[in-house]
C-alpha positions in Angstrom: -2.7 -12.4 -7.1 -0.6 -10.8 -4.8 -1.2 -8.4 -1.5 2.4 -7.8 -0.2 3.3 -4.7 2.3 5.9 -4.8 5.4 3.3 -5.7 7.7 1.9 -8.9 5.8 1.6 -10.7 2.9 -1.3 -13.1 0.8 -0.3 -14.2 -2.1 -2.2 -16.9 -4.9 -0.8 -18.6 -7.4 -1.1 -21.7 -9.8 0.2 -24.7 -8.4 0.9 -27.0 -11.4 2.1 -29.2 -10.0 -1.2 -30.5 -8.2 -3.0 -30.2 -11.4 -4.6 -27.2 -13.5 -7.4 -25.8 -11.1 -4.6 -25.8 -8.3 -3.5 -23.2 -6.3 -0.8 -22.1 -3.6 -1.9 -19.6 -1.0 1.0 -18.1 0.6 0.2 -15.6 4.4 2.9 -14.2 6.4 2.6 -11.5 8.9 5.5 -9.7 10.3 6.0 -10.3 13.5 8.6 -7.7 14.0 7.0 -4.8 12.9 3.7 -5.4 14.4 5.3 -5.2 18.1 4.3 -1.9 19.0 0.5 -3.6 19.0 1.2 -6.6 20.3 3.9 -6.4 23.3 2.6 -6.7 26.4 -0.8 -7.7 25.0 -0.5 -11.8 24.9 0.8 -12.9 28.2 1.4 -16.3 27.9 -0.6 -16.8 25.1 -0.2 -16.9 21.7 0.7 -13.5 19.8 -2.3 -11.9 18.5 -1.0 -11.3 15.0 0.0 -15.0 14.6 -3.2 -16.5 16.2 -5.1 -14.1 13.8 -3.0 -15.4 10.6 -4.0 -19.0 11.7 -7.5 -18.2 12.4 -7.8 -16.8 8.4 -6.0 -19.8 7.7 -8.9 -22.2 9.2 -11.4 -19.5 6.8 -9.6 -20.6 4.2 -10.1 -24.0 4.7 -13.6 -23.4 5.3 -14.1 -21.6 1.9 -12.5 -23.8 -0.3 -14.8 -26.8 1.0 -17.9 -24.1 0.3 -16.7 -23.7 -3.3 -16.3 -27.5 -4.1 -12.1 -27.4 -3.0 -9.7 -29.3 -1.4 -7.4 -27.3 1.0 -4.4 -29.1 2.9 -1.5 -27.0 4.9 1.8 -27.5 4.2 5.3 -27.1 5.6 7.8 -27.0 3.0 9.7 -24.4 0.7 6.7 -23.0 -1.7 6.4 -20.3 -0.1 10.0 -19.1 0.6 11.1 -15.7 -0.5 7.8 -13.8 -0.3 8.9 -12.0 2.7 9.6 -8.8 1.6 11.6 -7.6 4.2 14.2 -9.1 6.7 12.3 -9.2 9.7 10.3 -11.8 11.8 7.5 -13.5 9.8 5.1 -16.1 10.6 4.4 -17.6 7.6 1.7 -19.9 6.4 1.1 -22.5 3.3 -1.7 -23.9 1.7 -2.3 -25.8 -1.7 -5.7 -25.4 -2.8 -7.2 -28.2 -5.5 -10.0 -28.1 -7.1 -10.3 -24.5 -7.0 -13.0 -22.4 -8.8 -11.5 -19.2 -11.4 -12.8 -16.7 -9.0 -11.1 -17.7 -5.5 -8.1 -16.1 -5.8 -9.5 -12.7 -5.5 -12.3 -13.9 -2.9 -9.6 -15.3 -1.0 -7.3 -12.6 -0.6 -10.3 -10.0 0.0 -11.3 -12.5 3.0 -7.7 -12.9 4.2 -6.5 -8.9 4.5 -10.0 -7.9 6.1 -10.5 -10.9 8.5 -6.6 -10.9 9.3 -7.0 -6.9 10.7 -10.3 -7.6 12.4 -8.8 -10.4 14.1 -6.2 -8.7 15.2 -8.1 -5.6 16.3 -10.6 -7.8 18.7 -7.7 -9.8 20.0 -6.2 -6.6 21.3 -9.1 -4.7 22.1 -8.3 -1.7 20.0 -10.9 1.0 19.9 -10.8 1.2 16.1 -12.8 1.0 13.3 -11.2 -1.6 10.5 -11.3 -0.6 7.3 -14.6 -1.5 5.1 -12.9 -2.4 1.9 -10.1 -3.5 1.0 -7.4 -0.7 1.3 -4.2 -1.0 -1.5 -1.7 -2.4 0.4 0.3 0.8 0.5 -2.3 2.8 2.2 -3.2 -0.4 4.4 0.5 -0.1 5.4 -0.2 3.2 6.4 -2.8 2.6 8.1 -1.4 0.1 10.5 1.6 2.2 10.7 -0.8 4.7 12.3 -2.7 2.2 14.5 1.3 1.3 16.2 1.6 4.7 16.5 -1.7 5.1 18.4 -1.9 2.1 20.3 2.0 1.2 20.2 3.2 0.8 24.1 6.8 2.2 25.2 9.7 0.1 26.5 8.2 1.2 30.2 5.3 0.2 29.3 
C-alpha cells in the first residue's frame, strides 16, 4: 500500500526478511513544503509537522500491540528513496511482525487522518480536517489550500 503526495508519504510493504506476516511501514512528511503552516508557529519547540509524524508513529505502535503485533523503529536504509520530491523530509521507519492481513490498509487510514489532525491542533488552525480519507492528489490540494489560507509572509 502506498499514500505518496509532495506533502507526505505512508507507505506498507512486506518485509521478508523478518518473516511472512512482516511488514515495513515507511512516513515522511515534507518539511519544506509545509513551511507556509509552520514558520513562526513552533518557537523553540519541535515543528508541528514532525512532532505530528512522530505522534502517528507512537499510534502505530499502539495498534500493532492491539492486533497481536510486534512494532520496533528503526534507523537504517529501508526506507530510502520514497521521497518523491527533493526537498526536506522527516522520515520515519518501522518493521511490523506479526501483523494481521488487514493492517496495512487500517494503518495508512489511521496515519493520513491522525497525521492532519495533529497538525491542525498543533497550529491552531480554524479548519475542519477532512472525514475520510481524501486520494492523495486531492489531499494535496487540499493542504495546498490550507498554506495558502493560513501560510504567513516573510514579514510575518
Amino acid at each position: 500500500m502506498e499514500y505518496v503526495n509532495d506533502f507526505l508519504f505512508f507507505v506498507i510493504r512486506p518485509y521478508k526478511a523478518k518473516g511472512e506476516d512482516s511488514l515495513l511501514y515507511c512516513s515522511g512528511v515534507n518539511v519544506t513544503r509545509f513551511l507556509p503552516l509552520t514558520k513562526g508557529r513552533h518557537g523553540q519547540g519541535s515543528n508541528p509537522v514532525v512532532r505530528g509524524l512522530q505522534l502517528v508513529r507512537t499510534g502505530i505502535f499502539d495498534m500493532a500491540l492491539k492486533n497481536g503485533a510486534r512494532a520496533k523503529k528503526i534507523s537504517g536504509n529501508e526506507c530510502a528513496g520514497i521521497t518523491p520530491t527533493m526537498d526536506t523530509w522527516y522520515t520515519e521507519g518501522i518493521i511490523i511482525e506479526n501483523a494481521p492481513e488487514r493492517f496495512a490498509d487500517e494503518a495508512i487510514r489511521y496515519s493520513v487522518k491522525d497525521l492532519l489532525v495533529k497538525i491542525s491542533n498543533a497550529l491552531r488552525l480554524d479548519e475542519e480536517m477532512p472525514e475520510y480519507l481524501l486520494s492523495p492528489e486531492d489531499l494535496q490540494e487540499f493542504i495546498e489550500g490550507l498554506c495558502r489560507k493560513y501560510g504567513r509572509s516573510e514579514g510575518s
